[in-house]
C-alpha positions as CSV (number, residue, x, y, z in Angstrom):
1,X,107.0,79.1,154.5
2,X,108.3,81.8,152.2
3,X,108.3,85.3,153.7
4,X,107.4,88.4,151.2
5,X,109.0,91.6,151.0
6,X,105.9,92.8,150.2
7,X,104.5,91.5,154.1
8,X,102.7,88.5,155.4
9,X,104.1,85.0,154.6
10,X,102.8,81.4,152.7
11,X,103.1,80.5,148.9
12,X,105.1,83.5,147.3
13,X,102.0,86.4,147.3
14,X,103.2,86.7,143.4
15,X,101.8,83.3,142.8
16,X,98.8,83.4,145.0
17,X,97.7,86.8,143.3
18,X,98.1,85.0,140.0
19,X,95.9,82.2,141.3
20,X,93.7,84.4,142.1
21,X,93.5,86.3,138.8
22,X,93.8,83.0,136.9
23,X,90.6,82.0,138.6
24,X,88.6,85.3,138.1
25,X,88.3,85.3,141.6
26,X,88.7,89.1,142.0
27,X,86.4,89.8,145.2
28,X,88.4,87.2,147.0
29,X,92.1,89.1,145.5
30,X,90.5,92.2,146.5
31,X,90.0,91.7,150.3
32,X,93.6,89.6,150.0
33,X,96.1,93.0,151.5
34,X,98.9,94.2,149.6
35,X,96.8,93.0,146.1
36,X,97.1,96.2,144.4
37,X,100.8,97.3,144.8
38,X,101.6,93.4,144.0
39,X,99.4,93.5,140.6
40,X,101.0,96.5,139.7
41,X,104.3,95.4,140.4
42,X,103.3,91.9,137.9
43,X,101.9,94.0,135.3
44,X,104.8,96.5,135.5
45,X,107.1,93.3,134.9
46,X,104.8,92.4,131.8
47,X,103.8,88.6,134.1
48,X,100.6,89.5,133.7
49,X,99.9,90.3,129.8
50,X,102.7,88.9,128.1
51,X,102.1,85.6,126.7
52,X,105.7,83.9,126.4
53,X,106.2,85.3,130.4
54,X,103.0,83.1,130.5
55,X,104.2,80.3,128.9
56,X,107.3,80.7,130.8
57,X,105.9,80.4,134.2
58,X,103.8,77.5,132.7
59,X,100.5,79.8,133.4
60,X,100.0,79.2,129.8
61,X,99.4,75.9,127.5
62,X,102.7,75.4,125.1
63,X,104.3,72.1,123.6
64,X,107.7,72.4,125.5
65,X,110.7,70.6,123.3
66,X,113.6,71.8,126.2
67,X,113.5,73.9,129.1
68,X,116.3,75.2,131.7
69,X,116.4,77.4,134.5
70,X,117.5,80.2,132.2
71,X,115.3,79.7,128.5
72,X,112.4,77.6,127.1
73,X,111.8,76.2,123.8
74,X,108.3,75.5,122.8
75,X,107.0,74.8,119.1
76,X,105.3,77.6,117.3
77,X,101.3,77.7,117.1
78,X,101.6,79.6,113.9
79,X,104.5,77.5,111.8
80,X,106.4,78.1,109.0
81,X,107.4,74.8,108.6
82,X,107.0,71.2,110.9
83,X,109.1,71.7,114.0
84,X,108.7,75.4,113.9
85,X,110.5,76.6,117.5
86,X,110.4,79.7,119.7
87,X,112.9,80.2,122.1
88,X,112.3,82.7,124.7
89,X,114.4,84.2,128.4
90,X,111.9,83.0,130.9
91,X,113.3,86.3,132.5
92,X,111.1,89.3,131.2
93,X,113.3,90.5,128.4
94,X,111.8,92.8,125.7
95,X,115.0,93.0,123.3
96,X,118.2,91.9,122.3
97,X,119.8,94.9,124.3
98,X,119.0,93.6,127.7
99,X,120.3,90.5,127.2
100,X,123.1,88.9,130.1
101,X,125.9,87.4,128.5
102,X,124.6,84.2,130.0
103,X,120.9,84.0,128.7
104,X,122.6,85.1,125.2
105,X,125.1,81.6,125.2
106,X,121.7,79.4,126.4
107,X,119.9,81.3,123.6
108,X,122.6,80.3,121.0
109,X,123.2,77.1,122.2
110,X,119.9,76.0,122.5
111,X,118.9,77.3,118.8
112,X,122.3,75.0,117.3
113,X,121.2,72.0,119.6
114,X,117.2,72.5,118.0
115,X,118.5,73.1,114.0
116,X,120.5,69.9,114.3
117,X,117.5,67.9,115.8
118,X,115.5,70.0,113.1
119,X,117.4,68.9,110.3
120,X,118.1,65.1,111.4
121,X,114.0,65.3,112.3
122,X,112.5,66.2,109.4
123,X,115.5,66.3,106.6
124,X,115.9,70.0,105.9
125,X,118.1,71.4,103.6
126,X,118.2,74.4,105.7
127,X,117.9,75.9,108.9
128,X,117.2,79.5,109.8
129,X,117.6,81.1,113.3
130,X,115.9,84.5,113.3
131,X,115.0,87.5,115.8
132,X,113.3,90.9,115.4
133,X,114.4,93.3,118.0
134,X,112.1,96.8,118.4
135,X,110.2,97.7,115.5
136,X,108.1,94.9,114.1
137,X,108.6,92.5,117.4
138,X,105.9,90.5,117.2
139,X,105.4,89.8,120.5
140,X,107.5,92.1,122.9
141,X,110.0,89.5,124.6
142,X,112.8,89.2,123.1
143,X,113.0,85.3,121.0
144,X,114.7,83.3,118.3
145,X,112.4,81.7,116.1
146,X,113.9,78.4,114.5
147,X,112.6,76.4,111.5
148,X,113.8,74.6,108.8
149,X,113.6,74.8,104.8
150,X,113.5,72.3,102.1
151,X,115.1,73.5,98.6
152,X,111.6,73.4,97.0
153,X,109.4,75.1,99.5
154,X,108.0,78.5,99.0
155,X,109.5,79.5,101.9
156,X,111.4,83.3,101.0
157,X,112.9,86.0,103.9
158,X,112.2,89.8,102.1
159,X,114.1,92.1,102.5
160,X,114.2,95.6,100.9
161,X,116.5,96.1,97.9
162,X,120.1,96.3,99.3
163,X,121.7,100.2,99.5
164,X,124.2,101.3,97.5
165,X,127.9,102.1,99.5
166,X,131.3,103.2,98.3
167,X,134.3,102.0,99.6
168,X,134.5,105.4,101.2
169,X,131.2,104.8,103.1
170,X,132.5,101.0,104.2
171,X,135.7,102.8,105.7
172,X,133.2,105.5,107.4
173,X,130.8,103.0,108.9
174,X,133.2,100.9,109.7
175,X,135.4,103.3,111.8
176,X,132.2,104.5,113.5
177,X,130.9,100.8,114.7
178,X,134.5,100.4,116.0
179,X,134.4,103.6,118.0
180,X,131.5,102.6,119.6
181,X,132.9,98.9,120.1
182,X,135.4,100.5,122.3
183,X,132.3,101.8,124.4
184,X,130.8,98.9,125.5
């Protein structure tokens, strides 16, 4: 048996009180103690309503291609092209800034490993590895989307006509990204 932080001992009360909710089974949650400071807690953490912590924690239907203790990669229900990918932190990250060091080299790794398997899969001319981090996210947990291109598909990335810099303003940015470089 597991014991709780939160009291009482058994399966994990996390779990159970997902089981519980899972099964719309809330009279029996209800009467289970402790069932409103853990729900808060899961929803807090985004375990309850995010569906990629769903899929995850395998509380949620996906076609799995690799999985480790650290990420998952599952295919896409919405593809851009055959093989489409999502890889996702099964750890409740909502962007690129909270990443560990660790989960960042799985990430990486994992999207090379899936473009080669991509490309010798379905004979791509071209892979692309993509993430949106804050604004736009599509779904707020941080993940790589990987898919590949052939030279004749209709397949395009937009993005806004490109600014216009002076050397003067490469210098400037330049020195300002290293100063805060030296930060982190």
């Amino acid at each position: 048996m597991v014991h709780s932080p939160h009291g009482g001992c058994g399966i994990g009360l996390e779990r159970l009180i997902l089981k519980l909710l899972d099964k719309n089974n809330i009279r029996e949650a209800i009467l289970f103690p402790h069932f409103l400071e853990i729900l808060i807690v899961l929803h807090c953490n985004n375990m309850v309503s995010c569906i990629f912590c769903k899929i995850a924690h395998h509380r949620e239907p996906a076609h799995i291609i690799l999985e480790n203790n650290i990420i998952i990669a599952f295919l896409d229900i919405d593809p851009i092209s055959d093989g489409h990918m999502i890889i996702i932190p099964k750890e409740d990250i909502k962007d690129i800034h909270e990443l560990s060091p660790i989960t960042c080299k799985h990430l990486l790794y994992t999207a090379k490993i899936l473009a080669d398997v991509l490309k010798e899969t379905f004979d791509f001319d071209g892979i692309n590895i993509q993430a949106t981090s804050g604004y736009f996210q599509d779904v707020p947990h941080f993940h790589l989307h990987v898919f590949g291109r052939h030279k004749n598909n209709d397949i395009e990335v937009k993005y806004p006509e490109n600014i216009s810099i002076d050397e003067r303003d490469l210098v400037d940015n330049k020195n300002k990204i290293l100063k805060n470089l030296d930060k982190l």
